[in-house]
PDB file with one MODEL, atoms N, CA, C and O in Angstrom:
MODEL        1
ATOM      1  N   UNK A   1     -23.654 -15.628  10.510  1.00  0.00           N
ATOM      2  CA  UNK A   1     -23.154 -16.294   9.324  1.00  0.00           C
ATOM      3  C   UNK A   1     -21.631 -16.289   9.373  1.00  0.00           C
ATOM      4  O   UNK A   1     -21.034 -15.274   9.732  1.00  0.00           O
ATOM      5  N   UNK A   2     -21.052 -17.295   9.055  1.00  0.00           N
ATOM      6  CA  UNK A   2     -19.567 -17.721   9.293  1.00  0.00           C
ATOM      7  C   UNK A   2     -18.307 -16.884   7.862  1.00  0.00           C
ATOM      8  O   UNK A   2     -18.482 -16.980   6.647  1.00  0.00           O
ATOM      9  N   UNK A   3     -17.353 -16.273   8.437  1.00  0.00           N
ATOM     10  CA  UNK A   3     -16.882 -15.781   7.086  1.00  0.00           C
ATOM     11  C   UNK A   3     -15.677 -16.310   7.521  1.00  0.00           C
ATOM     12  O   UNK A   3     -15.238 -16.744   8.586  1.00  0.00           O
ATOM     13  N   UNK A   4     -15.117 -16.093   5.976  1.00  0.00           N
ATOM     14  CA  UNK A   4     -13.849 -16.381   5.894  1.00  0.00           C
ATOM     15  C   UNK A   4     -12.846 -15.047   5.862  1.00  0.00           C
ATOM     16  O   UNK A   4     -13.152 -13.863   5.721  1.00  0.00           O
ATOM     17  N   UNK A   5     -11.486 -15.689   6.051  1.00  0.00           N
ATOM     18  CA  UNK A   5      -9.859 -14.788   5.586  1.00  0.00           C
ATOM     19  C   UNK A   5      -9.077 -16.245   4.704  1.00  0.00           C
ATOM     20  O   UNK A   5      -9.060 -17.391   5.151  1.00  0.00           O
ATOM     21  N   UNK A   6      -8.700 -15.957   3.865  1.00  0.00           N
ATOM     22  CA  UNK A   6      -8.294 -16.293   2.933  1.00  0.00           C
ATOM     23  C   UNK A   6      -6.854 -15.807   1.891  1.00  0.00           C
ATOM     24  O   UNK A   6      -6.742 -14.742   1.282  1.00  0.00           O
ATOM     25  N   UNK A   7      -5.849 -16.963   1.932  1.00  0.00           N
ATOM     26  CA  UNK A   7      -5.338 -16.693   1.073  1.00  0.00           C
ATOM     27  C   UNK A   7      -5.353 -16.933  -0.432  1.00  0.00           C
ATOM     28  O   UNK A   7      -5.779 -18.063  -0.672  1.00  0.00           O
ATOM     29  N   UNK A   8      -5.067 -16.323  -1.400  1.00  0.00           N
ATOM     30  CA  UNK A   8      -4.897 -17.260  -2.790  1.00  0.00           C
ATOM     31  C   UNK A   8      -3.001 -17.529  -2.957  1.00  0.00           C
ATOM     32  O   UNK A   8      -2.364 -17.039  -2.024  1.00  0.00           O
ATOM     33  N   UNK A   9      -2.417 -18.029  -3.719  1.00  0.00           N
ATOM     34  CA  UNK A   9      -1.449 -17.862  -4.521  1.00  0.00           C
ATOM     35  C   UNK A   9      -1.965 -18.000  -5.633  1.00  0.00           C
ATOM     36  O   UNK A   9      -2.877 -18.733  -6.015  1.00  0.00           O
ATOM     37  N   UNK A  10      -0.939 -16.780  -6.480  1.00  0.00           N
ATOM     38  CA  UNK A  10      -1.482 -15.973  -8.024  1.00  0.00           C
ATOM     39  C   UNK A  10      -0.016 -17.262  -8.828  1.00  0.00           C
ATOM     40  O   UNK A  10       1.053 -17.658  -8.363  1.00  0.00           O
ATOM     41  N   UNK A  11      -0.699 -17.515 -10.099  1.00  0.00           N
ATOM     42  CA  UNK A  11       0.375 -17.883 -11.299  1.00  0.00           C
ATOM     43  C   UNK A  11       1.711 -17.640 -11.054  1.00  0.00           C
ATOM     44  O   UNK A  11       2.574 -18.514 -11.139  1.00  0.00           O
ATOM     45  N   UNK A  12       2.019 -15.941 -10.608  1.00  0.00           N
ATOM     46  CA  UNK A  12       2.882 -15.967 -10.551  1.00  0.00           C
ATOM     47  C   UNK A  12       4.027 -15.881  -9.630  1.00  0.00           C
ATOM     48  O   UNK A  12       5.166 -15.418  -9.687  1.00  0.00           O
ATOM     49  N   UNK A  13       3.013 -16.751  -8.402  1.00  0.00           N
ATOM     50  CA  UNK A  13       3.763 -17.096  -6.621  1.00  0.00           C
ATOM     51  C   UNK A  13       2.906 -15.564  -5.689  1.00  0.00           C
ATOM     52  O   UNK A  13       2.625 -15.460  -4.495  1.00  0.00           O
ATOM     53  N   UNK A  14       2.723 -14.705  -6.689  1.00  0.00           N
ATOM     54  CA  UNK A  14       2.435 -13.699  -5.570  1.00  0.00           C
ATOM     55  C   UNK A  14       0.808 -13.924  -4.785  1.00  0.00           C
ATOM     56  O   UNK A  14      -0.171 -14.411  -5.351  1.00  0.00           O
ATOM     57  N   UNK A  15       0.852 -13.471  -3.484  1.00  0.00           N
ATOM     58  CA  UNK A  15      -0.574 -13.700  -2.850  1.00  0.00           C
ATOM     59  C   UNK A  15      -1.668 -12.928  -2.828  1.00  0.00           C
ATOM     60  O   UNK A  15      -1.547 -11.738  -3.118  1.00  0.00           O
ATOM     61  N   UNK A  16      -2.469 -13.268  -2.607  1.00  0.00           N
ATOM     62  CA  UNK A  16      -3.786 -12.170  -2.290  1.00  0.00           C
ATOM     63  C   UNK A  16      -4.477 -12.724  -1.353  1.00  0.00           C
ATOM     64  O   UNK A  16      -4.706 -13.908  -1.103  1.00  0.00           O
ATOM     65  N   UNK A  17      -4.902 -11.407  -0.678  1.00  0.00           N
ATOM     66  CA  UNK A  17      -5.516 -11.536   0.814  1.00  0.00           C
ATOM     67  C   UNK A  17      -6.952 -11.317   0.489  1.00  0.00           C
ATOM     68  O   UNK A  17      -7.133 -10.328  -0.222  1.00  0.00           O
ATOM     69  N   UNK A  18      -8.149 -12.061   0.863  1.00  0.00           N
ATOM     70  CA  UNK A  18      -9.577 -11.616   1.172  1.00  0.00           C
ATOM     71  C   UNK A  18     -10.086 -12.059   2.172  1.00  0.00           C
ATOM     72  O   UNK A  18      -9.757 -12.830   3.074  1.00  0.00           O
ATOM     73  N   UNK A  19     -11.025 -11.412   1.876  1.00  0.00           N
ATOM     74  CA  UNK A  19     -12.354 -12.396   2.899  1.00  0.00           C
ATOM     75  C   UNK A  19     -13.638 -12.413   2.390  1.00  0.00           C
ATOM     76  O   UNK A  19     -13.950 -11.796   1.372  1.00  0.00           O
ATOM     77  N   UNK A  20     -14.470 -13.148   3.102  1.00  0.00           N
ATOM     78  CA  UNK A  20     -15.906 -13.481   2.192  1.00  0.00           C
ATOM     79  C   UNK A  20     -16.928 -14.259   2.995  1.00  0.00           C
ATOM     80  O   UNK A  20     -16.609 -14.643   4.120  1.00  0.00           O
ATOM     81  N   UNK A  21     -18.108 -14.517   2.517  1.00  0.00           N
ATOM     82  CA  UNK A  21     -18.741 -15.188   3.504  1.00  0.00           C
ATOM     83  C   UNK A  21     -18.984 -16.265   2.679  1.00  0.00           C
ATOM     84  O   UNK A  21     -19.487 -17.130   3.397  1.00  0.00           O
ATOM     85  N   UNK A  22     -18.882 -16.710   1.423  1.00  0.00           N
ATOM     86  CA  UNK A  22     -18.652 -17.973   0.340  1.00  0.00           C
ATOM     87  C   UNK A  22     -17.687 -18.233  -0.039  1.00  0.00           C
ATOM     88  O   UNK A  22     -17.380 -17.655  -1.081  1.00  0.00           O
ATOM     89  N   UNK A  23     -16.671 -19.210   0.544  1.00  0.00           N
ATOM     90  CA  UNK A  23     -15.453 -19.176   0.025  1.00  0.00           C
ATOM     91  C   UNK A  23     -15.278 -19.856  -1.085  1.00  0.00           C
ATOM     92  O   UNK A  23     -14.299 -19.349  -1.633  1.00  0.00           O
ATOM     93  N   UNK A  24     -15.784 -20.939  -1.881  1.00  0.00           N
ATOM     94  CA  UNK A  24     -16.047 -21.698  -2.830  1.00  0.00           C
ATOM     95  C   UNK A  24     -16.020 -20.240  -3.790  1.00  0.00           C
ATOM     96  O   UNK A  24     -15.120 -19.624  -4.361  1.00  0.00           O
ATOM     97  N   UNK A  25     -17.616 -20.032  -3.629  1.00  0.00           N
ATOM     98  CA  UNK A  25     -17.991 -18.876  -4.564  1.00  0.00           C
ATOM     99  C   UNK A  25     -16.850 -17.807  -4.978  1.00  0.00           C
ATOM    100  O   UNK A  25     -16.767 -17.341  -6.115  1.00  0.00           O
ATOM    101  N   UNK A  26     -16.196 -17.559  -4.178  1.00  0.00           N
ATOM    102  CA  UNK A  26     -15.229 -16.063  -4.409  1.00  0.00           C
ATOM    103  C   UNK A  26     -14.313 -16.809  -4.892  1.00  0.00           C
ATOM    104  O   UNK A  26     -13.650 -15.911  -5.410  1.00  0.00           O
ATOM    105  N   UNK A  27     -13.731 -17.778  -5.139  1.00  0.00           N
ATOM    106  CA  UNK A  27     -12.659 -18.076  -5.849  1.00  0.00           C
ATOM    107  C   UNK A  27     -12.828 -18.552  -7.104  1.00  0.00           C
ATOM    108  O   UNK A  27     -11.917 -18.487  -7.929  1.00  0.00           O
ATOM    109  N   UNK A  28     -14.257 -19.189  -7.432  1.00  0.00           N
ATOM    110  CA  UNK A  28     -14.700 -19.476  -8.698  1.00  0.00           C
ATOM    111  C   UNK A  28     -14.436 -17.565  -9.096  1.00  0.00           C
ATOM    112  O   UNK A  28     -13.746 -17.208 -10.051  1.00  0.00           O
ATOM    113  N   UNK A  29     -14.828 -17.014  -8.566  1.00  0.00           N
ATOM    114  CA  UNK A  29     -14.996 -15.600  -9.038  1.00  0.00           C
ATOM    115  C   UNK A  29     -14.058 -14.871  -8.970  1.00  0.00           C
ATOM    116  O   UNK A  29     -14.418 -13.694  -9.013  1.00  0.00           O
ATOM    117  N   UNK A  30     -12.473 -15.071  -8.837  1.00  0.00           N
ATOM    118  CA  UNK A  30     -11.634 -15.059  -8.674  1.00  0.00           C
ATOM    119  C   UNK A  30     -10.804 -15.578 -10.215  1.00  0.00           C
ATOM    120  O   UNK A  30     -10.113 -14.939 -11.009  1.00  0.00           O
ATOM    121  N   UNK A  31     -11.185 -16.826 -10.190  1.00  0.00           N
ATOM    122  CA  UNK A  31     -10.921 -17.379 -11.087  1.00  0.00           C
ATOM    123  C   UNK A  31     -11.286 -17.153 -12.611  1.00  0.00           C
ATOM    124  O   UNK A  31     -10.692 -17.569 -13.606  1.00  0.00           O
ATOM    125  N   UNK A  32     -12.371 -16.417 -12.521  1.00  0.00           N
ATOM    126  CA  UNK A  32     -12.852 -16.374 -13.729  1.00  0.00           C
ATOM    127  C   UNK A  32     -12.756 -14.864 -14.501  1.00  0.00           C
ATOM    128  O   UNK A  32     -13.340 -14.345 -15.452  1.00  0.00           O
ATOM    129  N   UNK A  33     -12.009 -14.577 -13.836  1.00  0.00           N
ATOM    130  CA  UNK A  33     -11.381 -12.997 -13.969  1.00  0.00           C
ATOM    131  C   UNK A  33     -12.335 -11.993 -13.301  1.00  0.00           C
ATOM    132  O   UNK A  33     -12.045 -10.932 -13.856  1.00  0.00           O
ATOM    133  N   UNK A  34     -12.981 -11.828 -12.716  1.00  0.00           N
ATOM    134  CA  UNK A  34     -14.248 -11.054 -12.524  1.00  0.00           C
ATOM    135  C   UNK A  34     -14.091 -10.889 -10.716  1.00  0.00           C
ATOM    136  O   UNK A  34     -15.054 -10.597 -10.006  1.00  0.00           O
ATOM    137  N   UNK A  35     -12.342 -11.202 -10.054  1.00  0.00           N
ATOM    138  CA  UNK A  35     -12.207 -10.685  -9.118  1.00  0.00           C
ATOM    139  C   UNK A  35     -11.757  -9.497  -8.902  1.00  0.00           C
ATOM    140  O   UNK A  35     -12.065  -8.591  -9.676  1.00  0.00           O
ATOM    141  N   UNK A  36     -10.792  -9.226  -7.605  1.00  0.00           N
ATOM    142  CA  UNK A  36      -9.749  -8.337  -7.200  1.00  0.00           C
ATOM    143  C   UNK A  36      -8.955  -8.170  -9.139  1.00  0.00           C
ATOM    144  O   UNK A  36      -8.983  -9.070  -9.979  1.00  0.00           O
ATOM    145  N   UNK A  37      -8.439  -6.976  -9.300  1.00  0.00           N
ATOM    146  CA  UNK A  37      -7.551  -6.468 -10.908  1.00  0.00           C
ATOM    147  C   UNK A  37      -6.336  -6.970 -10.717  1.00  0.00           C
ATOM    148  O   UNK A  37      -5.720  -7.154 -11.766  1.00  0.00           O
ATOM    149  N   UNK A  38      -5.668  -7.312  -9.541  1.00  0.00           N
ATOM    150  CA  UNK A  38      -4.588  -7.647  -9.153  1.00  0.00           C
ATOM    151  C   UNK A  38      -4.646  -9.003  -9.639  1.00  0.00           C
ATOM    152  O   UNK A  38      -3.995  -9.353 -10.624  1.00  0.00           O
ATOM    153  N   UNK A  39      -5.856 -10.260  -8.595  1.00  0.00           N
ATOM    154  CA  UNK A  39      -5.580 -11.878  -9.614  1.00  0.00           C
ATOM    155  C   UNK A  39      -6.347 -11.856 -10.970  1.00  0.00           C
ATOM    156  O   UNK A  39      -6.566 -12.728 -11.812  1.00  0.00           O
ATOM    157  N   UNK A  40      -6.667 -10.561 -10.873  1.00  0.00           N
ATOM    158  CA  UNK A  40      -7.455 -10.981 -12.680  1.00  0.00           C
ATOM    159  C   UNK A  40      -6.028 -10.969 -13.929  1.00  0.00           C
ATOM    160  O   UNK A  40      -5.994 -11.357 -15.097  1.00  0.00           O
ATOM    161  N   UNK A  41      -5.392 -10.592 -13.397  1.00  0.00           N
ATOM    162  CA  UNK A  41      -3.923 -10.107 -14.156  1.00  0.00           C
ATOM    163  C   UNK A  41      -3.155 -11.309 -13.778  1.00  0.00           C
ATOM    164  O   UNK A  41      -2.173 -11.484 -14.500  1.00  0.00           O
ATOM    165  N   UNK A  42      -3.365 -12.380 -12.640  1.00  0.00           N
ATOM    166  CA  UNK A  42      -2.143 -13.565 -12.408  1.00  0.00           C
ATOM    167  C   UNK A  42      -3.063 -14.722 -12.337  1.00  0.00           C
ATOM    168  O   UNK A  42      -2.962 -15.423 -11.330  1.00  0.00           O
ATOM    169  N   UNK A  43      -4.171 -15.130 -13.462  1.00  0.00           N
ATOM    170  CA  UNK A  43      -4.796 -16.253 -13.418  1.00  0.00           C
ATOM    171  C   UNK A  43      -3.691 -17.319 -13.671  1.00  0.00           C
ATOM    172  O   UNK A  43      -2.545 -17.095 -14.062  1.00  0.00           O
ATOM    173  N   UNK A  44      -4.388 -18.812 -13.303  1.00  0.00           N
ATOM    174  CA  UNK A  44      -5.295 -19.011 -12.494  1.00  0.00           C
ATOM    175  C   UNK A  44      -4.588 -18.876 -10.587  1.00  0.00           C
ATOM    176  O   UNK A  44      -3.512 -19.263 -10.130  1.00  0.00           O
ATOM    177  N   UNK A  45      -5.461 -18.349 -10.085  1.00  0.00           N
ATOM    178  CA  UNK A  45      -5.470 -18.354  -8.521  1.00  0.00           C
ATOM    179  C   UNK A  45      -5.397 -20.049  -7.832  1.00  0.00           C
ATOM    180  O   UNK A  45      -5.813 -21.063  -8.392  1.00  0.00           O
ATOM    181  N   UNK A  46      -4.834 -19.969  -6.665  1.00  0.00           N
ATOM    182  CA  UNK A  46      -5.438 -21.559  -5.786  1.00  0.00           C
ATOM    183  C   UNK A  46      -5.317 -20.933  -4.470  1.00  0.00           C
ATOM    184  O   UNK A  46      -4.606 -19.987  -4.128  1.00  0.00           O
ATOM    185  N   UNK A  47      -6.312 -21.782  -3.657  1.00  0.00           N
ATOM    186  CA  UNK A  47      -6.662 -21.322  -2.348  1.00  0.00           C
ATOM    187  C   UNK A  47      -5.325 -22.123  -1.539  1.00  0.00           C
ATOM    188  O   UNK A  47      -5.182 -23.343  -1.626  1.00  0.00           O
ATOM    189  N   UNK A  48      -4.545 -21.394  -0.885  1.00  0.00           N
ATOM    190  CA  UNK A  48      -3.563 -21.960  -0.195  1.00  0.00           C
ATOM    191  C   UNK A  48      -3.434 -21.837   1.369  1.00  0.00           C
ATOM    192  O   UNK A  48      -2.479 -22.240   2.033  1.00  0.00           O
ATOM    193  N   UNK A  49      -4.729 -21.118   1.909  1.00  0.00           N
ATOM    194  CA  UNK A  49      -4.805 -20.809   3.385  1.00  0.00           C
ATOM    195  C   UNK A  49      -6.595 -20.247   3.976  1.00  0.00           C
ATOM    196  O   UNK A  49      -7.047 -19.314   3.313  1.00  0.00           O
ATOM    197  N   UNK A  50      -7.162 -20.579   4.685  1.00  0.00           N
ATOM    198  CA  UNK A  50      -8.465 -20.155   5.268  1.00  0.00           C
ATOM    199  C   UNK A  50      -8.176 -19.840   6.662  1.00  0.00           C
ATOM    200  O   UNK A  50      -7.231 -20.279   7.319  1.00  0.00           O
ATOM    201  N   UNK A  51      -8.808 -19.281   6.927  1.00  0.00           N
ATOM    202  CA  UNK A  51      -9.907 -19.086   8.471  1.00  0.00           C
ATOM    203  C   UNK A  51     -10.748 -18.987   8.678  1.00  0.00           C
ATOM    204  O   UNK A  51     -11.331 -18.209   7.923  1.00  0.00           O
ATOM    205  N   UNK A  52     -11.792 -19.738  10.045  1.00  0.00           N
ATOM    206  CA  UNK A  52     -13.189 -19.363   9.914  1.00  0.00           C
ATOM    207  C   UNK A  52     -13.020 -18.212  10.613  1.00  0.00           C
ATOM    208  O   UNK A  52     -11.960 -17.712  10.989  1.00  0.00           O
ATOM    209  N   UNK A  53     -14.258 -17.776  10.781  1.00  0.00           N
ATOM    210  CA  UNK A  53     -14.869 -16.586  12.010  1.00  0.00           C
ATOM    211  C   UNK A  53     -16.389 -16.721  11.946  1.00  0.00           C
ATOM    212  O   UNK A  53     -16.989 -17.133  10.953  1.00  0.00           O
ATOM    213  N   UNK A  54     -16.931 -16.360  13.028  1.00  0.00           N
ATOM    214  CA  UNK A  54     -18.320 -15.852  13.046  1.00  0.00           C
ATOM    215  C   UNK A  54     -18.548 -14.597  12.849  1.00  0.00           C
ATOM    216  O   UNK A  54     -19.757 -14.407  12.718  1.00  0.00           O
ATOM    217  N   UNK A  55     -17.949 -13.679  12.772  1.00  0.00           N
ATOM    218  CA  UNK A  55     -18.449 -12.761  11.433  1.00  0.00           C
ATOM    219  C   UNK A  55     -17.938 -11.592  11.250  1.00  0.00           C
ATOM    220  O   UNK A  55     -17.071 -10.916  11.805  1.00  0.00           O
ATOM    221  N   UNK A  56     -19.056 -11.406   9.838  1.00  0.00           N
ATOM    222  CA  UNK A  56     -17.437 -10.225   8.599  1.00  0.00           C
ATOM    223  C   UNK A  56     -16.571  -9.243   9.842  1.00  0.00           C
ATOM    224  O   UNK A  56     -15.433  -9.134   9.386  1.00  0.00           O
ATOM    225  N   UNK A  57     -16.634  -8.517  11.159  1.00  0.00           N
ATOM    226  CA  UNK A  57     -16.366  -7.832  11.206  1.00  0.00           C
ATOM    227  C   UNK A  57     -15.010  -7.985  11.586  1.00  0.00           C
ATOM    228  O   UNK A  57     -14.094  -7.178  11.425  1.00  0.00           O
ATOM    229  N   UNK A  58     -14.967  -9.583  12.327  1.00  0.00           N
ATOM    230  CA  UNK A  58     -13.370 -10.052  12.804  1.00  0.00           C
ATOM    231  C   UNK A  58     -12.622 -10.401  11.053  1.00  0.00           C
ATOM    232  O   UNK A  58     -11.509 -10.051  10.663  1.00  0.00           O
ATOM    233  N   UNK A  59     -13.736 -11.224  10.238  1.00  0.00           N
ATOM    234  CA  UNK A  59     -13.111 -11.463   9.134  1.00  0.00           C
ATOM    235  C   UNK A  59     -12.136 -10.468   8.903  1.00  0.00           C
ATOM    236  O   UNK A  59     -10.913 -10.599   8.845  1.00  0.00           O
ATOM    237  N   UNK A  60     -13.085  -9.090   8.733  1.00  0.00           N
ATOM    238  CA  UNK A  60     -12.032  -7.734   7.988  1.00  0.00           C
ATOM    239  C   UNK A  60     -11.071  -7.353   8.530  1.00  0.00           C
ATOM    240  O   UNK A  60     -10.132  -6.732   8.032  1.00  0.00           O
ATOM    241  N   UNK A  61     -11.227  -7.716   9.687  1.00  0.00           N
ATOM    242  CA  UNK A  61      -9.823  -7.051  10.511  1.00  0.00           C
ATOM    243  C   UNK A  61      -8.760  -8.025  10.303  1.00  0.00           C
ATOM    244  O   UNK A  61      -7.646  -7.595  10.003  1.00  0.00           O
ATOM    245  N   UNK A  62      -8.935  -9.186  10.414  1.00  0.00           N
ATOM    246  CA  UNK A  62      -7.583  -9.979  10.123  1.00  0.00           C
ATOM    247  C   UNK A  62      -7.447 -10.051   9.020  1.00  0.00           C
ATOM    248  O   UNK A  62      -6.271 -10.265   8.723  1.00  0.00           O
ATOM    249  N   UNK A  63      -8.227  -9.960   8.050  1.00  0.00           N
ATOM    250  CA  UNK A  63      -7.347  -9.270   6.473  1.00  0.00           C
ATOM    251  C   UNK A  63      -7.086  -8.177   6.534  1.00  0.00           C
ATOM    252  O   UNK A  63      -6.109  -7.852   5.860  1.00  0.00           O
ATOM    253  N   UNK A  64      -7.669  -7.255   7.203  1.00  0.00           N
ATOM    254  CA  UNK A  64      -6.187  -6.440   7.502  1.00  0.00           C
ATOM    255  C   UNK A  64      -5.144  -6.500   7.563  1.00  0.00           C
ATOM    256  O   UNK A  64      -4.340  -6.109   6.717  1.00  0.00           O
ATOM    257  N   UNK A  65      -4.908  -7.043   8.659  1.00  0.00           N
ATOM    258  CA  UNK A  65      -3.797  -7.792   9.072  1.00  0.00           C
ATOM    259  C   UNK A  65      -3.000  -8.407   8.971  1.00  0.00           C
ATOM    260  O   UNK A  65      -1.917  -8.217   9.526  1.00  0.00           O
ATOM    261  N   UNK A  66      -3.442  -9.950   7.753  1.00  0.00           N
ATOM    262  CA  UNK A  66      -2.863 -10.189   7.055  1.00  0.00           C
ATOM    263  C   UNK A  66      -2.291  -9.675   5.756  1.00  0.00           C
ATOM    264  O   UNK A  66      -1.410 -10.179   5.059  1.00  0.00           O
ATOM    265  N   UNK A  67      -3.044  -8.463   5.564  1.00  0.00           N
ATOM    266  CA  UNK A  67      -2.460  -7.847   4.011  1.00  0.00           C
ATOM    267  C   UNK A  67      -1.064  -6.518   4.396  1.00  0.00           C
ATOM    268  O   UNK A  67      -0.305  -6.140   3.504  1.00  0.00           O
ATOM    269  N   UNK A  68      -0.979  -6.000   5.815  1.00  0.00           N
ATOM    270  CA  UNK A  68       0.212  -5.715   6.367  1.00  0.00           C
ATOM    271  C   UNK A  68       1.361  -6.678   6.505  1.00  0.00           C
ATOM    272  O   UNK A  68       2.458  -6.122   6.549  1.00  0.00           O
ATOM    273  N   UNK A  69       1.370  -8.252   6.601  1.00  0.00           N
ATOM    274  CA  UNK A  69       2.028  -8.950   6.847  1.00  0.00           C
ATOM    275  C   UNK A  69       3.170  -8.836   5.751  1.00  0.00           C
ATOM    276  O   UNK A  69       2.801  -8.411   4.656  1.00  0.00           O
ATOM    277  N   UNK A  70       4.767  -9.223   5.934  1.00  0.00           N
ATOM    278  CA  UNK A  70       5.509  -9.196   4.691  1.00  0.00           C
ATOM    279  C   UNK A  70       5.266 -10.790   4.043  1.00  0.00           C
ATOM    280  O   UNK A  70       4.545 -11.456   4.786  1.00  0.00           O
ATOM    281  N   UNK A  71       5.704 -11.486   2.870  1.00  0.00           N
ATOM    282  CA  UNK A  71       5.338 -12.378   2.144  1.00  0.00           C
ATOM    283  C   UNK A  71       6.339 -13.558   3.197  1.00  0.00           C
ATOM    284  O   UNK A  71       5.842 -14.678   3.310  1.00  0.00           O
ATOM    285  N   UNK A  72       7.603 -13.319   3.881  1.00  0.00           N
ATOM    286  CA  UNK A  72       7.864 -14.344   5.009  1.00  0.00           C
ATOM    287  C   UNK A  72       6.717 -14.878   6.059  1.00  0.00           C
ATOM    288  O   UNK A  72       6.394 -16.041   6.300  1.00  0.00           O
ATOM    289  N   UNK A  73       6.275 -13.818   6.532  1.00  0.00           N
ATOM    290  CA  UNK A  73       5.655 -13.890   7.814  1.00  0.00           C
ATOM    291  C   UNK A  73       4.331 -15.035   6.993  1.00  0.00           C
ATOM    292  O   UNK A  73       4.163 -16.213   7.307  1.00  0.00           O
ATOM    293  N   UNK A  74       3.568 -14.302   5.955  1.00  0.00           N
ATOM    294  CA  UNK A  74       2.625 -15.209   5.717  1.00  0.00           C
ATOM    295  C   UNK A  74       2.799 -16.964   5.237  1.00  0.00           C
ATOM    296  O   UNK A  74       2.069 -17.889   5.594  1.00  0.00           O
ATOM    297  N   UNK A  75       4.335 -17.045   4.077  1.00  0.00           N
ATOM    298  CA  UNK A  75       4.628 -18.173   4.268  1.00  0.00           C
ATOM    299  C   UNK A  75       4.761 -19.272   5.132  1.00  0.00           C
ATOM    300  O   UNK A  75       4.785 -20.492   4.968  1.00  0.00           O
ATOM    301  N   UNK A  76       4.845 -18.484   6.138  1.00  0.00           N
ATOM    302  CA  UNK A  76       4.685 -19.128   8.073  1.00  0.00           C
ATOM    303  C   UNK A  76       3.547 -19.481   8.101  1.00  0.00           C
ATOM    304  O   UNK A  76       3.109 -20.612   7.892  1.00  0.00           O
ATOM    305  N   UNK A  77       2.891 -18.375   8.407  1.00  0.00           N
ATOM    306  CA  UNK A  77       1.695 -19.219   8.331  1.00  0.00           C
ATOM    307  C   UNK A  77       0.816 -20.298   7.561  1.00  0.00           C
ATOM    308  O   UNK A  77       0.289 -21.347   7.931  1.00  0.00           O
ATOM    309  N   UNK A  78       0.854 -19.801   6.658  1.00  0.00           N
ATOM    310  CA  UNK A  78       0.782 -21.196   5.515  1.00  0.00           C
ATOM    311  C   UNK A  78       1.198 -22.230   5.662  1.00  0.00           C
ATOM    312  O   UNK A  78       0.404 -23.145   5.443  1.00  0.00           O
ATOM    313  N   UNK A  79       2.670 -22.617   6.111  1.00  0.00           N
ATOM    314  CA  UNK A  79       3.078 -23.865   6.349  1.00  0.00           C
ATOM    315  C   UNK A  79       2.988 -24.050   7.587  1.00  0.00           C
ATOM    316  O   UNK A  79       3.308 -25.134   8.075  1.00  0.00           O
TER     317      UNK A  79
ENDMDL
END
């Protein structure tokens, strides 16, 4: 089953890193306060970056990875 890494940007520019194997789903759920305490506090969220993978275990590691990143490095990637 295919998962994702994922960015959001929060209301208030700041990001959040996940991953998931429904990406639709987790951001409705995200959105509706009933995510991470961090975007439940900077509604509303928007999805501003994905990756696929074939599965959770690479997913988790590059959100790792990406959640070490500083907020330059990820703007890079993003654009």
């Amino acid at each position: 089953m295919p998962s994702f890494v994922y960015i959001l940007e929060c209301r208030d520019k700041s990001y959040y890193v996940g991953s998931t194997d429904n990406i639709e789903k987790r951001i409705q759920y995200h959105n509706s306060g009933n995510g991470a305490v961090w975007t439940a506090k900077r509604l509303p969220v928007k999805l501003v970056y994905s990756e696929t993978y074939d599965d959770h275990i690479t997913a988790s590691r590059r959100e790792k990875q990406l959640k070490s990143w500083t907020r330059e490095k990820k703007e890079k990637l993003i654009s």
